[in-house]
C-alpha positions as CSV (number, residue, x, y, z in Angstrom):
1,X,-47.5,-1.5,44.4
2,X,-44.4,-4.3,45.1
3,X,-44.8,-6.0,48.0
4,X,-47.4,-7.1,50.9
5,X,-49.5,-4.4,51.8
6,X,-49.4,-3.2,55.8
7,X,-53.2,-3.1,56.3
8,X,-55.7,-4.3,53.7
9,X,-59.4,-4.1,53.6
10,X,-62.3,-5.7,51.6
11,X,-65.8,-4.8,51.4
12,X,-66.0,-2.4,54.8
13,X,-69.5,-1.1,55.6
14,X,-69.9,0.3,58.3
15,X,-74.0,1.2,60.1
16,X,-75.3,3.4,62.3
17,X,-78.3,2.1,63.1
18,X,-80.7,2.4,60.4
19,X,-77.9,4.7,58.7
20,X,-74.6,3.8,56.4
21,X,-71.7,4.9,57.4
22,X,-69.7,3.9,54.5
23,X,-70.3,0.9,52.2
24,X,-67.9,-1.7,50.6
25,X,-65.1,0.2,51.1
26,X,-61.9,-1.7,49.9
27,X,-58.0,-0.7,50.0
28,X,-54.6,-0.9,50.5
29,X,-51.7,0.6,52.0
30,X,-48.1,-0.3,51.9
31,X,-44.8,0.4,53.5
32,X,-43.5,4.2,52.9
33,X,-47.0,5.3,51.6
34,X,-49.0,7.9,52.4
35,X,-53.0,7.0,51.2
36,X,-55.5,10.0,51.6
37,X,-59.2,9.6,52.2
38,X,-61.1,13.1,50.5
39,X,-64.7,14.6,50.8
40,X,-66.8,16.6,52.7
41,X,-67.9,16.3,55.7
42,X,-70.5,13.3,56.2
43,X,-68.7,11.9,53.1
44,X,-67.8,8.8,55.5
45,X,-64.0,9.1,55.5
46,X,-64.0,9.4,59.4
47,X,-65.8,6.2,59.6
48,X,-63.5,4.5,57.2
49,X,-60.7,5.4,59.6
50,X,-62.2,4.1,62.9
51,X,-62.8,1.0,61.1
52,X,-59.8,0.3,59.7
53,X,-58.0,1.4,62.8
54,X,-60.2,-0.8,65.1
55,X,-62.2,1.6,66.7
56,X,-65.5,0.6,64.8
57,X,-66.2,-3.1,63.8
58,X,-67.7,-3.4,60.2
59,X,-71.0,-4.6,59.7
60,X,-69.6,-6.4,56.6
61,X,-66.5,-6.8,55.0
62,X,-62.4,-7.4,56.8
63,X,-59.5,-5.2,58.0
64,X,-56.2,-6.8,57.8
65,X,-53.0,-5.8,59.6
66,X,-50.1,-7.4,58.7
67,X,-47.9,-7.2,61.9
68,X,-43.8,-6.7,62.0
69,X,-43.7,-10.6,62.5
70,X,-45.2,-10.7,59.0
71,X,-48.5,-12.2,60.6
72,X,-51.3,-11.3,58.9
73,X,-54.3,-10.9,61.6
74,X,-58.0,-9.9,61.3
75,X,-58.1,-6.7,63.1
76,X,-61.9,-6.9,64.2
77,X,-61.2,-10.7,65.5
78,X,-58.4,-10.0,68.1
79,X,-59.0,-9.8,71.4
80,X,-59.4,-6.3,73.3
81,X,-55.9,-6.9,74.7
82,X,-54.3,-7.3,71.8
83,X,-55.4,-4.3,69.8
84,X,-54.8,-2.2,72.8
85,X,-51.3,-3.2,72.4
86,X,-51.0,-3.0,69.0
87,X,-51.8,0.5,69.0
88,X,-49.5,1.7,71.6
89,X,-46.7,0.0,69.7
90,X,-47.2,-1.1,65.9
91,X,-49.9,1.5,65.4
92,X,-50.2,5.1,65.7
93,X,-53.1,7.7,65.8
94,X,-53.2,11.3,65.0
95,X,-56.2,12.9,66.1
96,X,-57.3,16.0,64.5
97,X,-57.8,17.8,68.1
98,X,-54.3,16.8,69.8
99,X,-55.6,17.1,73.5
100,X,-57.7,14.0,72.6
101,X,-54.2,12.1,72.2
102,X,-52.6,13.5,74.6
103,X,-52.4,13.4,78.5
104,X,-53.3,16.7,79.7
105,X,-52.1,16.5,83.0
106,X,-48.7,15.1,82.8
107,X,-45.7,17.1,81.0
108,X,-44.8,16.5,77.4
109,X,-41.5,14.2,78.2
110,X,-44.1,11.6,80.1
111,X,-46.5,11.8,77.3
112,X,-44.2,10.7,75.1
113,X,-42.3,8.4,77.4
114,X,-45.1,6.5,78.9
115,X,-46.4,5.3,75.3
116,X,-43.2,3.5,75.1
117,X,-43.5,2.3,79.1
118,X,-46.8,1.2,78.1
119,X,-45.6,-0.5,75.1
120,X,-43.0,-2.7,77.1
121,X,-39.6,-0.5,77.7
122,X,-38.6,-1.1,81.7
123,X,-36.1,1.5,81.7
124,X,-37.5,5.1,82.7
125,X,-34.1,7.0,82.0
126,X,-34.1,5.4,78.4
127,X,-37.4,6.5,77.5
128,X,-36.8,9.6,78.8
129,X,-34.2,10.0,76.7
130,X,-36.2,8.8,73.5
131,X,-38.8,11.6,74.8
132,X,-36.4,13.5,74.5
133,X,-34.8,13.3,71.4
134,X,-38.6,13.0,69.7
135,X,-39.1,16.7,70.3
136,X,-36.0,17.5,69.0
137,X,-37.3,15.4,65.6
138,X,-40.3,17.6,65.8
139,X,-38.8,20.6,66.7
140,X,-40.1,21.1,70.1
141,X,-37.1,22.8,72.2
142,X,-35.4,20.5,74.4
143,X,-36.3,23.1,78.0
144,X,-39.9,22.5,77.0
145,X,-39.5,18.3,77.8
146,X,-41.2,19.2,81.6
147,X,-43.7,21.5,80.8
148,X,-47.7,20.3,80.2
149,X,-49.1,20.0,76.8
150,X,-51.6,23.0,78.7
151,X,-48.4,25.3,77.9
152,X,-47.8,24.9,74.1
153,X,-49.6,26.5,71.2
154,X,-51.4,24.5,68.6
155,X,-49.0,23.7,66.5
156,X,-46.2,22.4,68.8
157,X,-49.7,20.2,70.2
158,X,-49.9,18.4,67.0
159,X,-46.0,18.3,67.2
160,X,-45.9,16.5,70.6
161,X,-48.7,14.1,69.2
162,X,-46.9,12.9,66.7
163,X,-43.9,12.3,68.6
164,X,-45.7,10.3,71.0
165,X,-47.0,8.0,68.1
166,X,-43.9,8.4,66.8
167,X,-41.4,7.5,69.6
168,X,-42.5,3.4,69.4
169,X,-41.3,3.0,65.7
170,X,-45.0,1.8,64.6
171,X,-45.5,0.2,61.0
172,X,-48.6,2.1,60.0
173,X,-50.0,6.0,61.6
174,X,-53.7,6.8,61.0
175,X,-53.7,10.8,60.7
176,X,-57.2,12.3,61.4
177,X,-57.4,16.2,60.0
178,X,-54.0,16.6,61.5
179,X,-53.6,20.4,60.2
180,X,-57.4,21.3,61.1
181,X,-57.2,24.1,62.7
182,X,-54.1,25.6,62.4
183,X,-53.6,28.4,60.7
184,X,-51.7,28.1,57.0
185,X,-47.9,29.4,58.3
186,X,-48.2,26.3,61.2
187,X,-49.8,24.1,58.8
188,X,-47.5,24.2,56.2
189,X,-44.9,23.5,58.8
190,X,-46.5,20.3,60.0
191,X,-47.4,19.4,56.6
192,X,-43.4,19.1,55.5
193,X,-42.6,17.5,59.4
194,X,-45.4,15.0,58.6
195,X,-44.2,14.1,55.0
196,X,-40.0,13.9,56.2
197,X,-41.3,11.3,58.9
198,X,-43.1,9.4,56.5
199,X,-40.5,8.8,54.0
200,X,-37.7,8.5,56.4
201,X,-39.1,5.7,58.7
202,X,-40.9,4.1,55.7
203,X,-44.4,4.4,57.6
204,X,-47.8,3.7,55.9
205,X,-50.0,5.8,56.8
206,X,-53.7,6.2,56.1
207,X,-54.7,10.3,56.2
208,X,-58.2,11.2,56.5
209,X,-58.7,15.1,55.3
210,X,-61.1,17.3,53.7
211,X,-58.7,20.0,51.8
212,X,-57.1,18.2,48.6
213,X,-54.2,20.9,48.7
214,X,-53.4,18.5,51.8
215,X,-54.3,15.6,50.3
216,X,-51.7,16.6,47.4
217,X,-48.6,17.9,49.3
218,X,-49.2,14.4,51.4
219,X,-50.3,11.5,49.7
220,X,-49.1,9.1,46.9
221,X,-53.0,7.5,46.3
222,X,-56.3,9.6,46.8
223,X,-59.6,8.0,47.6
224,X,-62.7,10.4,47.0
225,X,-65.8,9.6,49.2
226,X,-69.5,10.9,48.9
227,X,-72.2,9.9,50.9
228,X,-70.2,6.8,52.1
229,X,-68.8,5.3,48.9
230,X,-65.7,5.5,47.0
231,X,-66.9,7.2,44.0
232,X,-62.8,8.0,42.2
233,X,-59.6,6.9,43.3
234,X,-55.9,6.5,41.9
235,X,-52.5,8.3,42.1
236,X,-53.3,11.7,44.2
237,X,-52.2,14.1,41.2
238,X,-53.7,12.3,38.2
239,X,-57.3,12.4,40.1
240,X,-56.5,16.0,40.8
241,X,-55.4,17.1,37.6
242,X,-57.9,15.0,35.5
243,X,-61.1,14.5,37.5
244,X,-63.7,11.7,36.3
245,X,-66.5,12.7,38.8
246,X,-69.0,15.8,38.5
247,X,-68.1,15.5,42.5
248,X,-64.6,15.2,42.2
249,X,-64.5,18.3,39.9
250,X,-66.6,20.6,42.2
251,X,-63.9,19.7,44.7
252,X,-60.9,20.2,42.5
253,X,-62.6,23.6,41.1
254,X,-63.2,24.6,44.8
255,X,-59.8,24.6,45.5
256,X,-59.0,26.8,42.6
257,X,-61.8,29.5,43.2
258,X,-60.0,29.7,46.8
């Protein structure tokens, strides 16, 4: 790839007690690139993601974010303040159940207005207005702006999520299972949404996911994890098409038996 990556790691590993959660896990992820993290579950992708997103410092090994000032900054060494801001403006997460992103008990116009309130914007009326024309981007009817997440169906949850992340501009989106769950008509949907955003706004994005058909209509760069390692990686359809591992191939012939 050209160009300074977004968020680099080197040597991750990651413990749970007496118990590896992942080990010397290293990547990168630039500008307009979508970088998938495959296996089954307990494969450790999940705890890649909380560690490169912040949520779970390594026991060895970096994360390094380089911000919009072009500041390059040791994501486990900032202070509590300043990751909490970074991720309500220059980050984004996607979880793969969207009421954990979500504030149940306000209507889907403040979800996505407070985010950028909360990210520094003093005027109400223009982040209402941002809310506002965020749903239209995700194709969430504009009468719906004062109703409570409580009131949509699945899909149009996972929708309103990613308008919320959306609606601050950030550099780089962490996207955890964002179609578990839905069934294929929705998911396909969100799968195309998901891939226009990306490519339009020049994201990176790091997507964890345990069904390569995802990982191919989504990524440009697959990374294949089994009991907490990296064990193949490289451009998503030349690891698909032309497997190395015995475990990569099980996957890939999974898909096909489907």
């Amino acid at each position: 790839m050209i160009g300074n990556p977004v968020l680099a790691a080197s040597g991750v590993t990651c413990l749970y007690g007496s118990r590896t959660g992942c080990a010397d896990v290293s990547l990168e992820v630039h500008p307009g690139e979508i970088l998938a993290l495959a296996g089954e579950s307990g494969s450790g992708k999940t705890t890649v993601l909380k560690a490169l997103s912040g949520q779970l410092k390594p026991a060895a090994g970096r994360v390094l974010y380089r911000d919009a000032g072009g500041a390059e900054l040791d994501v486990h060494a900032l202070t509590e303040g300043r990751r909490r801001l970074l991720m309500r403006t220059e980050l984004g997460f996607v979880h793969q159940n969207p009421r954990d992103g979500l504030n149940m008990a306000v209507s889907a116009g403040a979800n996505v207005a407070d985010r950028l309130l909360s990210g520094g914007e003093r005027g109400y009326g223009r982040a209402r207005s941002a809310a506002l024309d965020w749903l239209g981007r995700v194709e969430i009817p504009a009468d719906r702006l004062d109703d409570r997440p409580g009131r949509y169906s699945g899909g149009m949850l996972q929708r309103l999520q990613i308008a919320r992340n959306l609606v601050t501009a950030p550099r780089l989106v962490f996207l955890d299972e964002p179609t578990g769950g839905l069934d294929a008509s929705v998911q396909a949907r969100l799968l195309d949404l998901i891939r226009d955003l990306v490519a339009t706004l020049k994201l990176a994005a790091v997507l964890v996911t345990h069904d390569l058909a995802v990982a191919r209509l989504l990524s440009q760069r697959l990374m294949v994890m089994k009991e907490g390692m990296v064990i193949e990686s490289g451009l998503t359809d030349q690891v698909l098409d032309d497997p190395q591992e015995p475990y990569t191939q099980l996957l890939v012939s999974s898909i096909l038996e489907a």
